[in-house]
C-alpha positions in Angstrom: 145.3 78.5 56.1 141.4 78.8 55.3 139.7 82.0 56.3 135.8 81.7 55.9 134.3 85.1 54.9 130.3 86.2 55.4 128.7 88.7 53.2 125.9 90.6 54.5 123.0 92.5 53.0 124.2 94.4 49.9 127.9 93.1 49.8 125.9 89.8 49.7 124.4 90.8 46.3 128.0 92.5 45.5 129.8 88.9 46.0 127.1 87.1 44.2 127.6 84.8 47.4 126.8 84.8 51.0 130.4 83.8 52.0 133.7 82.1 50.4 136.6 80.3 51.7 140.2 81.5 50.9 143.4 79.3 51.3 146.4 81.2 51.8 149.8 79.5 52.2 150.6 81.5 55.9 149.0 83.9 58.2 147.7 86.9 56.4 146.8 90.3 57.6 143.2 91.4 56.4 144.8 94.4 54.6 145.4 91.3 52.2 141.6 89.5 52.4 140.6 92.5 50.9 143.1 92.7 48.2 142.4 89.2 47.5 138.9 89.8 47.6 139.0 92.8 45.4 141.3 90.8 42.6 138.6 88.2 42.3 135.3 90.8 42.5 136.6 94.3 41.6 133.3 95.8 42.1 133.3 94.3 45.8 136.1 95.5 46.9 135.1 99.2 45.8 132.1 98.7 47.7 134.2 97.7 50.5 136.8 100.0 50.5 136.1 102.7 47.9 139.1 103.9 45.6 141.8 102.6 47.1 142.5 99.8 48.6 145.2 101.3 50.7 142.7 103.8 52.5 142.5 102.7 55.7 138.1 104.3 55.6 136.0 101.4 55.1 132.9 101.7 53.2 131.7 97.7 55.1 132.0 97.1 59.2 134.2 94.1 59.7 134.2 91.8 62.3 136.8 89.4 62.8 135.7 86.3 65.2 133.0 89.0 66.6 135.0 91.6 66.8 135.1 94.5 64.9 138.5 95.4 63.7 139.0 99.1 65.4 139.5 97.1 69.0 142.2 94.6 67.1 144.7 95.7 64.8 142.7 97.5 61.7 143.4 96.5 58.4 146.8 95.0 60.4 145.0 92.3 62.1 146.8 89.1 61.2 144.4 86.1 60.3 144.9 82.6 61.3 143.5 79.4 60.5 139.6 78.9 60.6 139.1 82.8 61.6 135.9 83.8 60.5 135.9 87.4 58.9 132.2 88.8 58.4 131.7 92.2 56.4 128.4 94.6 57.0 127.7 97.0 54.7 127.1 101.0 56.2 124.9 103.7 54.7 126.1 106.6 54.8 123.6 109.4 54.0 123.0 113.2 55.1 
């Protein structure tokens, strides 16, 4: 199973790419992209998911084939072949 992955703005610079293909053996949920993702880039995944990677807050909007994942299944949502994952980066300010 290949998942393609889009960086945008500063996760882009985080990555050192503007996206990445994973190959996983069977359908995954995205709870473990980011695990993945955060194995191969720790810095990345704190900027996507802060301290832990079990805290369901986001620090990134992610869309999973153009939707984001608060109308599927969260961090649940199971990934299938060719699904296209993209991660947006969110300021958060006062």
């Amino acid at each position: 199973m290949i998942v393609n992955i889009r960086f945008i703005g500063s996760l882009r610079s985080e990555s050192g790419k503007s996206g990445v293909r994973l190959d996983f053996q069977r359908n995954v949920p995205l709870r473990e992209i980011l695990k993945k993702l955060a194995e191969n880039k720790p810095n990345l995944g704190r900027a996507l998911v802060g301290v832990e990677l079990d805290d369901p807050r986001l620090n990134a909007l992610v869309i999973v084939n153009g939707k984001e994942i608060s109308v599927l299944e969260g961090l649940d949502t199971m990934l299938k072949d060719r699904d296209e994952i993209v991660f947006v980066p969110v300021l958060h300010g006062g």
